[in-house]
PASEBA-1860 file (N, C-alpha, C; in nm, 3 decimals):
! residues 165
1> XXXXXXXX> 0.082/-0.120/0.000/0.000/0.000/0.000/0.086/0.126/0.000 ~ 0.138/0.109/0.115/0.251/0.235/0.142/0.325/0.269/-0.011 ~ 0.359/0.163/-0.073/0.501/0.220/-0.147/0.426/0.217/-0.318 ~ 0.289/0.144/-0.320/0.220/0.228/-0.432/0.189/0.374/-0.420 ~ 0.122/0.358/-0.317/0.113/0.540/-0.245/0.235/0.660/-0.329 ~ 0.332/0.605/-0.283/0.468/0.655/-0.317/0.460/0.658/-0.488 ~ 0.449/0.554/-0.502/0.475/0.555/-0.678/0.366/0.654/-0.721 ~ 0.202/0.657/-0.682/0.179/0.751/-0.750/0.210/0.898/-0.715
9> XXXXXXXX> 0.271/0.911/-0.610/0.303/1.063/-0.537/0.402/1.073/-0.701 ~ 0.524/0.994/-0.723/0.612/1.044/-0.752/0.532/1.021/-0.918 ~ 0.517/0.929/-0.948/0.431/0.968/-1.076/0.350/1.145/-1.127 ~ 0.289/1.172/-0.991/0.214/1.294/-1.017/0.362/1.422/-1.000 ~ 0.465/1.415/-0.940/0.571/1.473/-0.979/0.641/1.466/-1.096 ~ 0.647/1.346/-1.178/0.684/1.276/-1.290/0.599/1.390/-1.414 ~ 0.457/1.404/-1.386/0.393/1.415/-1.444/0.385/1.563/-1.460 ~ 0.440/1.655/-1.372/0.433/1.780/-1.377/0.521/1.862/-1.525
17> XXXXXXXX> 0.441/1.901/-1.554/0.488/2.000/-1.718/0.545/2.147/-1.705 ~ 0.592/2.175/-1.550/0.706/2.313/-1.584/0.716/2.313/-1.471 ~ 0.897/2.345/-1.495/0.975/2.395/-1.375/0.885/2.509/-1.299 ~ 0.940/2.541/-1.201/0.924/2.674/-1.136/1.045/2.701/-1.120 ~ 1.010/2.820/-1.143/1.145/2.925/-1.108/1.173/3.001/-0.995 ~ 1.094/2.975/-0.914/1.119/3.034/-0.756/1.108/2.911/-0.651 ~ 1.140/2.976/-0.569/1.151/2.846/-0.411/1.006/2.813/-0.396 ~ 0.875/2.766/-0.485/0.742/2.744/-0.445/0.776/2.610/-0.406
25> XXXXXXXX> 0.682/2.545/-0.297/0.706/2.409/-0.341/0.539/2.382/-0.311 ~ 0.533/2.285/-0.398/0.389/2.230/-0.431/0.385/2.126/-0.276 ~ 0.264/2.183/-0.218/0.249/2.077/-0.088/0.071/1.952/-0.138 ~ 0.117/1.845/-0.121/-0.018/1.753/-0.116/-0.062/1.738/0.032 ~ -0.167/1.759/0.084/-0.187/1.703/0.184/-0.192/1.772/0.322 ~ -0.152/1.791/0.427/-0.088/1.820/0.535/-0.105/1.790/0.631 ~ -0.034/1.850/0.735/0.026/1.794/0.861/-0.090/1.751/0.995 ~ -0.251/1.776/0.960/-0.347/1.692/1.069/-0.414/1.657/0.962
33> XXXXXXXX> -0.402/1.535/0.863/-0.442/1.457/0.847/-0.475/1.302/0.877 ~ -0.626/1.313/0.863/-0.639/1.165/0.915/-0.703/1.062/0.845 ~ -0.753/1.091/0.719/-0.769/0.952/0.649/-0.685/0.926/0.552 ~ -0.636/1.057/0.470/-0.519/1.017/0.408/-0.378/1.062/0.475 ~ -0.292/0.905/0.457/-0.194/0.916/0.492/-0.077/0.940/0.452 ~ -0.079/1.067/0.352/0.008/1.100/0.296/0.012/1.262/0.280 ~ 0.113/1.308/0.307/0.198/1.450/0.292/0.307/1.446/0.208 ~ 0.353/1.544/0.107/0.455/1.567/0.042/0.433/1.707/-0.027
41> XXXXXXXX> 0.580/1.717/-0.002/0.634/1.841/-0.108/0.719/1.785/-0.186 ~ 0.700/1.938/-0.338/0.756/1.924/-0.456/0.804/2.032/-0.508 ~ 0.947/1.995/-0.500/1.026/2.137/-0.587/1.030/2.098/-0.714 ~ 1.061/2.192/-0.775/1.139/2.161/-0.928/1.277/2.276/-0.948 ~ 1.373/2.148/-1.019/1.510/2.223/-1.020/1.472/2.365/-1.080 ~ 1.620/2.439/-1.064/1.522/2.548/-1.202/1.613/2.534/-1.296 ~ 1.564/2.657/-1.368/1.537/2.645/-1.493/1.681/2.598/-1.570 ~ 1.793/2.670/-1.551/1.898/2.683/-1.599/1.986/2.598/-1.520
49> XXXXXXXX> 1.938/2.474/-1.487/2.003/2.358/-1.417/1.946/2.261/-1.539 ~ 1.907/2.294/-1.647/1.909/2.163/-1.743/1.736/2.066/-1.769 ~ 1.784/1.988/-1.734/1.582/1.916/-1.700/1.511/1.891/-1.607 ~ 1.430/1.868/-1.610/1.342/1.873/-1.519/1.338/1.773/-1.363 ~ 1.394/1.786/-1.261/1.443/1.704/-1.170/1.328/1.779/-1.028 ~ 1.270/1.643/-0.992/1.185/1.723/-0.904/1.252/1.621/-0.736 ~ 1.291/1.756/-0.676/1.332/1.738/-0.501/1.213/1.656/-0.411 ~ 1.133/1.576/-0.375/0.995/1.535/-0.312/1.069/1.519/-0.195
57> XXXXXXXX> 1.020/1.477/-0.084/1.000/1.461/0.038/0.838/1.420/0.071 ~ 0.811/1.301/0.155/0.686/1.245/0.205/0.671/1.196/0.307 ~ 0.545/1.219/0.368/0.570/1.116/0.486/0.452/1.058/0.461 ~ 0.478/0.933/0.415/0.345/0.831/0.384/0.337/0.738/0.530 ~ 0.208/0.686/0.616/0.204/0.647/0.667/0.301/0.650/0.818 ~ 0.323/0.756/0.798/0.394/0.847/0.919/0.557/0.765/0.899 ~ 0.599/0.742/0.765/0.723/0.688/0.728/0.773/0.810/0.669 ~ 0.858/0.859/0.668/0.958/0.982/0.620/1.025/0.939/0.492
65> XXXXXXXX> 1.067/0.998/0.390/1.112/0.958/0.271/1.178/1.139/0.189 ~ 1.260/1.081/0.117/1.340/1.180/0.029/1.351/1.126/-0.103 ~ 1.329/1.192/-0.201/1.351/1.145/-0.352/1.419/1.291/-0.403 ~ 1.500/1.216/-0.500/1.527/1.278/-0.674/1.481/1.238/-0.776 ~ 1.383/1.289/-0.834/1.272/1.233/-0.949/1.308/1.268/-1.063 ~ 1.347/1.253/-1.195/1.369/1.285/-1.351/1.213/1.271/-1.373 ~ 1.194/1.432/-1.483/1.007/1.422/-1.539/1.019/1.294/-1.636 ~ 1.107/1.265/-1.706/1.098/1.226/-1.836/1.166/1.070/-1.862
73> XXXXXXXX> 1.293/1.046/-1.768/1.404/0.981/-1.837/1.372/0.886/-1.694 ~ 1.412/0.704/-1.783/1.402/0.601/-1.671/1.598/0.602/-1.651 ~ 1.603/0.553/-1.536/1.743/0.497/-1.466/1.800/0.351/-1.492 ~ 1.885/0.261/-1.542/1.935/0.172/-1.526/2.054/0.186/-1.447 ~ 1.995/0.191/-1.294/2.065/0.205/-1.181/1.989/0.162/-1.093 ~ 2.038/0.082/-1.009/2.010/0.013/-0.872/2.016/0.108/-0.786 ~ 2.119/0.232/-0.791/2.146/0.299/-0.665/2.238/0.411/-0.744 ~ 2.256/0.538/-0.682/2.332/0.628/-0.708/2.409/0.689/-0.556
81> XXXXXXXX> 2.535/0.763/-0.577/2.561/0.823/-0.508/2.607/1.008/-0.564 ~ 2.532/1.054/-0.437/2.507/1.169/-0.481/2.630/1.260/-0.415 ~ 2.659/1.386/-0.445/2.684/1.461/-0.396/2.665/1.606/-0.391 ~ 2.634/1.663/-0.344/2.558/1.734/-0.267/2.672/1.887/-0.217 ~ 2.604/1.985/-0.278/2.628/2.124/-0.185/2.562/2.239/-0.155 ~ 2.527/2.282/-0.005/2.427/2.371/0.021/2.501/2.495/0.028 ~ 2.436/2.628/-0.049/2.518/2.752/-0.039/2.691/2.757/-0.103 ~ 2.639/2.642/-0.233/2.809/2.633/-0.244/2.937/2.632/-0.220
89> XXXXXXXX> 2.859/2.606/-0.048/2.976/2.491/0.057/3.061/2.416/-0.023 ~ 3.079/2.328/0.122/3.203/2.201/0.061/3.092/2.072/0.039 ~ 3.165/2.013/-0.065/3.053/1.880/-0.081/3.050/1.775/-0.012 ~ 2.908/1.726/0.026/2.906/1.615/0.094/2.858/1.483/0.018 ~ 2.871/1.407/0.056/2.755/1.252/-0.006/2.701/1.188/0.067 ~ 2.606/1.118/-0.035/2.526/1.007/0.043/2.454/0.909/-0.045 ~ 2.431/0.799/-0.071/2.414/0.710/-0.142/2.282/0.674/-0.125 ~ 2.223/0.650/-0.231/2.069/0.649/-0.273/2.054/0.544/-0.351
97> XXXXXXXX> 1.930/0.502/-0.339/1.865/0.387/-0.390/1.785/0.379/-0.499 ~ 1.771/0.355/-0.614/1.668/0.336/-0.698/1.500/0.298/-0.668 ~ 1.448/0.344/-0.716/1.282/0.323/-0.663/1.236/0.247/-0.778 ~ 1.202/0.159/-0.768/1.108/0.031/-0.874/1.098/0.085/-0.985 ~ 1.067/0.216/-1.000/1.007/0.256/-1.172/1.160/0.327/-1.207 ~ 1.249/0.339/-1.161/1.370/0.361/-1.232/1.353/0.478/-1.245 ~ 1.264/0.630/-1.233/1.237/0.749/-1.238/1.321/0.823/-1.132 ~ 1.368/0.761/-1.021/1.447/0.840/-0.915/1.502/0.756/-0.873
105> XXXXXXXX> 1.550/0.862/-0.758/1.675/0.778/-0.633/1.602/0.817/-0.483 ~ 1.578/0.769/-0.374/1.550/0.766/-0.264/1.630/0.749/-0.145 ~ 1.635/0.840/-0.001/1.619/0.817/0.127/1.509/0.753/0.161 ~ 1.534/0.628/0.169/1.374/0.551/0.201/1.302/0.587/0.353 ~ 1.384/0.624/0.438/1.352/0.594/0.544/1.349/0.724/0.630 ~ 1.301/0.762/0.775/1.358/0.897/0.883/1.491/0.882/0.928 ~ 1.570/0.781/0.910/1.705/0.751/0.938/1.826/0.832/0.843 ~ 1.740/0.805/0.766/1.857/0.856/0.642/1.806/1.003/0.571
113> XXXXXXXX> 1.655/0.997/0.539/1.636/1.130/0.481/1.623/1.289/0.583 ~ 1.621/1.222/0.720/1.620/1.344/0.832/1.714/1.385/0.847 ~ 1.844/1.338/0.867/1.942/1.403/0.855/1.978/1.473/0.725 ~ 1.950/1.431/0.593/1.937/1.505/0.481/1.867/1.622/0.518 ~ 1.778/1.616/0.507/1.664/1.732/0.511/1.697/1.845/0.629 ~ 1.721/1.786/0.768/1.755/1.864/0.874/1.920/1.975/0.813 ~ 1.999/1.900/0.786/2.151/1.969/0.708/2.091/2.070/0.610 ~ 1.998/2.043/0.523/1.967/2.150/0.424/1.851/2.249/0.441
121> XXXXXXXX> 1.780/2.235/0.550/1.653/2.325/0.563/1.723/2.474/0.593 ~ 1.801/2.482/0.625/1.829/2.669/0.660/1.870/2.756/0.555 ~ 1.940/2.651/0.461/1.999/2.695/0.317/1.902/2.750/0.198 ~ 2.017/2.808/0.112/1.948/2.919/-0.001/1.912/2.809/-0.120 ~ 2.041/2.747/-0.142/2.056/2.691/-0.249/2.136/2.542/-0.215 ~ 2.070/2.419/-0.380/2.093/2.291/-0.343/2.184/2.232/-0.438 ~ 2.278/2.226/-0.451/2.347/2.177/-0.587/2.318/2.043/-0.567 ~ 2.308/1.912/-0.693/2.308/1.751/-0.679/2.332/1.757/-0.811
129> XXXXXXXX> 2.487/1.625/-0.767/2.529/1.554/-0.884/2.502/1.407/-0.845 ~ 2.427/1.336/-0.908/2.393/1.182/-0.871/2.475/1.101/-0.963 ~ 2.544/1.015/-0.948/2.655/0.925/-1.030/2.611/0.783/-1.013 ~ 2.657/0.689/-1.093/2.661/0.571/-1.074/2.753/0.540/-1.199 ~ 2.842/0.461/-1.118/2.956/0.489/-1.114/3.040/0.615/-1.161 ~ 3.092/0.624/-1.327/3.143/0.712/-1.414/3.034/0.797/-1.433 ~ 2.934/0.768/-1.468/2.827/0.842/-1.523/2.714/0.926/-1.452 ~ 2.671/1.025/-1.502/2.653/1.114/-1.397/2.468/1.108/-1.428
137> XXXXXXXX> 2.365/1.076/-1.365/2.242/1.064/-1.401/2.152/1.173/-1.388 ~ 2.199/1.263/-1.291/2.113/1.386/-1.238/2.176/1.466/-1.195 ~ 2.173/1.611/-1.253/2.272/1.680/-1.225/2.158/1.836/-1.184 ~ 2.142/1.875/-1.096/2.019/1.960/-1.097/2.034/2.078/-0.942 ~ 2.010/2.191/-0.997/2.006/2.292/-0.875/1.859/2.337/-0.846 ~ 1.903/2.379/-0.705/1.731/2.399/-0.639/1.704/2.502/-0.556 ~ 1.625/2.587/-0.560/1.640/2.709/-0.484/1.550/2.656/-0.357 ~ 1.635/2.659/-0.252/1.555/2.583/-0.114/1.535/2.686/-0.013
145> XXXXXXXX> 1.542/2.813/-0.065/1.510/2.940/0.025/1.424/2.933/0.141 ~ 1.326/2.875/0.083/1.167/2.855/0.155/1.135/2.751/0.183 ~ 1.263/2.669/0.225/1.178/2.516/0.229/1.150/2.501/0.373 ~ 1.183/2.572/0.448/1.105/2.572/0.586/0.942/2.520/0.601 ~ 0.882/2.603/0.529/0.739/2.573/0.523/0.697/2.449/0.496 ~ 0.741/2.380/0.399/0.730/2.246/0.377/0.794/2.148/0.454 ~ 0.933/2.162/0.500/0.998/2.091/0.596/0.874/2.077/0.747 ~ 0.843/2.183/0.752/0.723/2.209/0.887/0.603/2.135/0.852
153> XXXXXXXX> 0.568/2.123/0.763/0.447/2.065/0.740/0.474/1.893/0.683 ~ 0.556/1.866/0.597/0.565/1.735/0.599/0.660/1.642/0.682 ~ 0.811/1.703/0.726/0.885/1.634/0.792/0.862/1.631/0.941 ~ 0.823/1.780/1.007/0.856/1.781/1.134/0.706/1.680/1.220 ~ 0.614/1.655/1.152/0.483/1.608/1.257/0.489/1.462/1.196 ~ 0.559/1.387/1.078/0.577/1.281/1.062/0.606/1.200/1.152 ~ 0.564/1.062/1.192/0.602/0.944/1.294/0.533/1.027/1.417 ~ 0.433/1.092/1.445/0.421/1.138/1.513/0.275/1.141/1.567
161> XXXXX> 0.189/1.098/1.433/0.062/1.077/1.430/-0.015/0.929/1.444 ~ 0.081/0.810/1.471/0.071/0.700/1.531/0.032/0.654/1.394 ~ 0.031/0.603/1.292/0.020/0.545/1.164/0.067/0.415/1.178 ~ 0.001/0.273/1.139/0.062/0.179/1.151/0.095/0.155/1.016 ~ 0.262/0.102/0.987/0.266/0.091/0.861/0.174/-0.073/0.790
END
């Protein structure tokens, strides 16, 4: 249930037909819900970062999750490792997983995508280069000015609303 949930979240990100060019992020859902169990936000890289790469974050079933979504292009990748710079810092990484439809890479879990998300919520800006191995699959910038609002509404009340998975 849970991780169809997911597929169509990221499908309806998949499915979106234009960047934005400012820090909006598209919210589904929110934070006192009780029959549906799903919250997420949706950035889109911008414009002059190339194609269309959408940032999601969810908390389905009070499970926490992070994606990198391509609108258009499937992955023959099991897993990527990304790297990552906020405010055109120093770079960090972290290694990501492929999601069944080959459309992204995932923090599946609050283990792994909270500390993501917590490191980048104060920041302006998101640089991601996703690799596997030589080859580079997603290369996309993100204006995360404003992602407070969404961080507040989908990450911070997640696992929190007693959801059995």
């Amino acid at each position: 249930m849970a991780l169809a949930a997911l597929a169509l979240t990221i499908g309806a990100a998949s499915a979106q037909t234009d960047s934005t060019t400012s820090a909006e992020w598209k919210i589904d859902g929110g934070p006192n819900q009780t029959e549906t169990v799903i919250t997420s936000g949706v950035l889109w890289s911008k414009p002059e970062s190339g194609e269309g790469t959408a940032f999601l974050m969810a908390c389905i079933m009070d499970r926490l999750s992070l994606w990198f979504a391509h609108r258009d292009r499937k992955f023959n990748a099991d897993a990527a490792e990304v790297t990552y710079r906020i405010d055109g810092g120093p770079p960090h990484s972290v290694s990501m997983s492929a999601h069944e439809n080959k459309r992204g890479f995932s923090l599946p879990d609050a283990e792994t995508a909270k500390p993501f998300l917590d490191q980048i919520v104060g920041g302006r800006t998101l640089d991601v280069v996703l690799r596997d191995k030589d080859t580079v699959l997603i290369e996309a910038s993100f204006d995360i000015s404003r992602m407070r609002e969404a961080y507040d509404i989908v990450v911070q009340p997640c696992g929190k609303q007693g959801a059995q998975p």
